[in-house]
C-alpha distance (Angstrom), angle and dihedral (degrees) to the residues before:
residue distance angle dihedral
X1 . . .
X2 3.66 . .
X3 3.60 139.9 .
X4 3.84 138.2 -156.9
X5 3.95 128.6 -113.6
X6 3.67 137.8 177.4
X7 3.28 146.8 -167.4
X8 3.93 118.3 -121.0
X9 3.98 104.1 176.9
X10 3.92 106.9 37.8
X11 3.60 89.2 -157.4
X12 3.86 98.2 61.9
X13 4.10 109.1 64.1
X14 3.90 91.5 -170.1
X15 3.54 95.2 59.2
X16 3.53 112.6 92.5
X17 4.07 126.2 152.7
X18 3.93 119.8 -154.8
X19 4.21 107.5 -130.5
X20 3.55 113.8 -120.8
X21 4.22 135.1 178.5
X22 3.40 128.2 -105.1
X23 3.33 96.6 -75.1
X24 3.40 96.9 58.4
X25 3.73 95.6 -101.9
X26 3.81 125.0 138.3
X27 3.83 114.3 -103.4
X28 3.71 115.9 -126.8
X29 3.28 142.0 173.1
X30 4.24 142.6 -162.7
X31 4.09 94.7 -151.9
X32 3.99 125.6 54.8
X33 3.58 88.5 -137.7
X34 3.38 102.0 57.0
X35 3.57 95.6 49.3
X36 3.86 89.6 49.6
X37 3.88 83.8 58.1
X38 3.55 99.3 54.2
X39 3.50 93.0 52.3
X40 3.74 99.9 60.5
X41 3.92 84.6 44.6
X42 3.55 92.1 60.2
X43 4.05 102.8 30.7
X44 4.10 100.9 22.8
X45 3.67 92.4 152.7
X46 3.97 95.7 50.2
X47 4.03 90.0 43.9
X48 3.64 83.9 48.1
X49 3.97 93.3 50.4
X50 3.38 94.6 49.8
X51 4.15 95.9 69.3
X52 3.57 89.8 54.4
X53 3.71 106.5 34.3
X54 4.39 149.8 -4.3
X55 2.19 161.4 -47.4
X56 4.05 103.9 41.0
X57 4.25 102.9 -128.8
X58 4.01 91.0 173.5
X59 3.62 134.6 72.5
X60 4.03 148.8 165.4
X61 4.12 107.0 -136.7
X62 4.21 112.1 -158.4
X63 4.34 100.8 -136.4
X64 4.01 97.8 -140.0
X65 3.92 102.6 -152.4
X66 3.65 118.0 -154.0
X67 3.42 111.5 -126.8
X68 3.97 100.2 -167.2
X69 3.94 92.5 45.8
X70 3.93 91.9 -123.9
X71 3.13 116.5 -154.9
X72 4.25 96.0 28.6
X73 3.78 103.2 -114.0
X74 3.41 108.1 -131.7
């Protein structure tokens, strides 16, 4: 799985924002690709920016699920 962040305020590195729908869900996706897609359909100019110059404000995040459930969730 993978999700989508960016970076609102180019001068703070620690502030990153997951992307969600419309409905205030988060976007994910099962392929790399796909994600990669939807990200320079939603910020084309940012995705764009980033070839030429920084700092990079977009990125794909891999979700690592835990298949054992360690530590139980209560």
């Amino acid at each position: 799985m993978f999700k989508l962040q960016v970076q609102d305020d180019e001068t703070d590195a620690r502030v990153w924002h997951d992307v969600k729908d419309a409905n205030g869900a988060l976007l994910t996706f099962e392929k790399e690709a796909d994600a990669r897609a939807k990200l320079e359909e939603l910020f084309p100019v940012l995705v764009k920016m980033e070839q030429y110059t920084g700092p990079k404000r977009t990125r794909v995040i891999a979700i690592i699920t835990d298949k054992d459930d360690w530590p139980k969730k209560k």
